[in-house]
PASEBA-338684 format. One line per field, with one value per residue (C-alpha): residue number from 1; x, y, z. Coordinates in steps of 0.001 Angstrom, whole numbers, plus 500000, padded with zeros to 6 digits. Layout:
<drenses>
kolkol	[NUM / ...] $
xx	[X / ...] $
yy	[Y / ...] $
zz	[Z / ...] $
</drenses>
This chain:
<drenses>
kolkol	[1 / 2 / 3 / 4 / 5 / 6 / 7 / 8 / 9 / 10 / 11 / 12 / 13 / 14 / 15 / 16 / 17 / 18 / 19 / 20 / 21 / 22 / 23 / 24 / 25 / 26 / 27 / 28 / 29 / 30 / 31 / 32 / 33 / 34 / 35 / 36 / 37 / 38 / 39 / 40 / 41 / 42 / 43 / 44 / 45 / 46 / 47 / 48 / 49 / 50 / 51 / 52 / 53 / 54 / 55 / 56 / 57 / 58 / 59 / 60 / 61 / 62 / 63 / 64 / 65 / 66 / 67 / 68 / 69 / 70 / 71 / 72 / 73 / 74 / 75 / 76 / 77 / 78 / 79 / 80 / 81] $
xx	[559979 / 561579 / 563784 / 565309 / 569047 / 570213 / 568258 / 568887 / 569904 / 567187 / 565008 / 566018 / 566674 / 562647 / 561254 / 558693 / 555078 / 556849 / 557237 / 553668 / 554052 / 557713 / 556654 / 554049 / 556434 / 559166 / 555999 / 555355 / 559231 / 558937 / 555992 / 557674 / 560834 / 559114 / 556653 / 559750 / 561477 / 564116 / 563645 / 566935 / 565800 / 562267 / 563400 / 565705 / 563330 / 560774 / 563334 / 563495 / 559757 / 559551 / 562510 / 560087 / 556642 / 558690 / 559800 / 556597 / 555399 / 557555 / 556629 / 553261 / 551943 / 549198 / 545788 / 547017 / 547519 / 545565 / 547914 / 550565 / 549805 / 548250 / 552116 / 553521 / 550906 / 551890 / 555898 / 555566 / 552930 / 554705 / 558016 / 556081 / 555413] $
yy	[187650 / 187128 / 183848 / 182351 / 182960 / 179951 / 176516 / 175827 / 171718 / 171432 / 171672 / 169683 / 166291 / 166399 / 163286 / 163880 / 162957 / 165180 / 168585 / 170112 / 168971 / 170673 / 173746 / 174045 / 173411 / 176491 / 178635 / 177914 / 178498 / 181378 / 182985 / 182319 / 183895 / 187170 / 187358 / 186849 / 189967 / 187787 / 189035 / 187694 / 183908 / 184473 / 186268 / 183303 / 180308 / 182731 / 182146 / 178329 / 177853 / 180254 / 177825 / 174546 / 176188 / 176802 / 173043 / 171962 / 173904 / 172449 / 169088 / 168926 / 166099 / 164762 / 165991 / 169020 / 171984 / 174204 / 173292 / 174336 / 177592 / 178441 / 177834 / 179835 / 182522 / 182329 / 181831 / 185566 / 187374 / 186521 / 187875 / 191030 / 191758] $
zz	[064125 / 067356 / 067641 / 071225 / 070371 / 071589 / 071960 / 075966 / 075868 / 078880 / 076005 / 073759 / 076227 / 076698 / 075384 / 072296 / 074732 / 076996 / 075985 / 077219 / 080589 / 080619 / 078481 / 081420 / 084317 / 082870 / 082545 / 086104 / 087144 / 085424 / 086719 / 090741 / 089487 / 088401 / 091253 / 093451 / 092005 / 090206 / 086775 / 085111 / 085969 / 084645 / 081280 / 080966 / 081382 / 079450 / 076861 / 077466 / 077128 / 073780 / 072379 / 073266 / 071997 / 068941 / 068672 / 069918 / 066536 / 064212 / 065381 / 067336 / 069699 / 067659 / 068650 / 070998 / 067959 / 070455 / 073192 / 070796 / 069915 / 073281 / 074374 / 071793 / 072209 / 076022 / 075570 / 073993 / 076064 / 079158 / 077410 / 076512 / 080051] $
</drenses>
């Protein structure tokens, strides 16, 4: 299994109720950086988000498990490519 190597503190300042909408926003930062040709910022926040869907994992918002694993499931796709 392939872990984040380091837990980026960005991460892990984001309030509890808060971790989606940030999981959502790096995704987004992500996807720019790539499609703007700057691959070393998207692998990184790639990274970030992986390190959050993990956490968001371990400790899920109540009611959004599907949320959850779509992020994780997401976090690593987007890493594949």
């Amino acid at each position: 299994m392939v872990r984040p190597l380091a837990t980026p503190a960005s991460t892990i300042l984001v309030p509890p109720d808060e971790r989606l909408s940030r999981w959502e926003q790096l995704m987004a930062r992500a996807t720019h950086a790539s499609r703007s040709g700057q691959g070393l910022a998207a692998l990184t926040t790639c990274h970030e988000a992986l390190a959050l869907a993990h956490d968001l994992l371990a400790r899920p918002p109540a009611g959004r498990d599907d949320d959850v694993i779509a992020a994780l499931v997401v976090s690593r796709h987007n890493l594949a490519d």
